[in-house]
N, C-alpha and C positions, 0 to 999 in steps of 0.2 A: 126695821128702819135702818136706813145706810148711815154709815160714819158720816157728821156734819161738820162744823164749825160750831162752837159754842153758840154763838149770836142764831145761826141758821137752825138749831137744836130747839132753842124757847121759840121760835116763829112757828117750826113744825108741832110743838109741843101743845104754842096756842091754838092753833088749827085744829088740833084733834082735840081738844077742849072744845073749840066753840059747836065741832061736829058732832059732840056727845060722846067720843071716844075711849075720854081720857080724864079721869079726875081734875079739877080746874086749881089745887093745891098746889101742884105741879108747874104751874104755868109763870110768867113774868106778869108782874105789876105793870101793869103801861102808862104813860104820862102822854097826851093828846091836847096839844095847842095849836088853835086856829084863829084868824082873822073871822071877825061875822059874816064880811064880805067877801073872805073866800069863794072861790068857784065849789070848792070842796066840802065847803063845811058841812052839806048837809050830809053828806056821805062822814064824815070822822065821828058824828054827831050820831045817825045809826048804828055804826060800827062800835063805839064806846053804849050804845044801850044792848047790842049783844054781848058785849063781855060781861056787862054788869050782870043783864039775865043770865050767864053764864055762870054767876058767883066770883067774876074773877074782877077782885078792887082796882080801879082803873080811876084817875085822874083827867079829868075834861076841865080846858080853859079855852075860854071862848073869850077871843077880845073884843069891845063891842068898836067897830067902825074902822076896823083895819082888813085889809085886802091882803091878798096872797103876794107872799115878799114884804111883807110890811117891815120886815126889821133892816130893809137897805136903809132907812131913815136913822141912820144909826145914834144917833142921840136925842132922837125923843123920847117921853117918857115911857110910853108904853111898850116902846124898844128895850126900855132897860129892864124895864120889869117884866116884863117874857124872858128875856135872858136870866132875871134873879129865878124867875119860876123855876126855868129849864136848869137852872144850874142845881135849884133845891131840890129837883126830882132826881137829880143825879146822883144826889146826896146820900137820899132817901133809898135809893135803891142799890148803891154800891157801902152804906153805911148797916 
């Protein structure tokens, strides 16, 4: 595997995880938060049940009735509380 960047090292790492390559121990905890209205969602939404099938503990937040970009609305509540989420996963994984 060629020399990466740390961040670009766990991306390759979960790839060869989710390919069956690679022990999934190894891998980063991901944290996944979407609007339900997302264009995306349903795609973040498979991608979080392959990791899971993978063995690899993966964190899925789905907000119900918000669309992609939703947190330009900067002081609403579900604004804040995606921010408290994202910030507790931050937590959680540099803690």
């Amino acid at each position: 595997m060629p020399v990466c960047l740390p961040r670009r090292r766990q991306f390759i790492t979960l790839c060869l995880c989710l390919e069956g390559n690679l022990g999934c121990r190894s891998a980063a905890h991901p944290f996944v938060a979407v609007g339900a209205l997302d264009l995306f969602v349903d795609e973040r939404v498979k991608y979080c049940g392959k990791l899971l099938g993978a063995g690899v503990p993966t964190e899925l937040i789905v907000y119900p009735g918000c669309f992609h970009g939703f947190q330009m609305a900067t002081q609403a509540q579900v604004t804040l509380r995606s921010r408290r989420d994202s910030l507790n996963a931050l937590k959680k994984a540099l803690l």
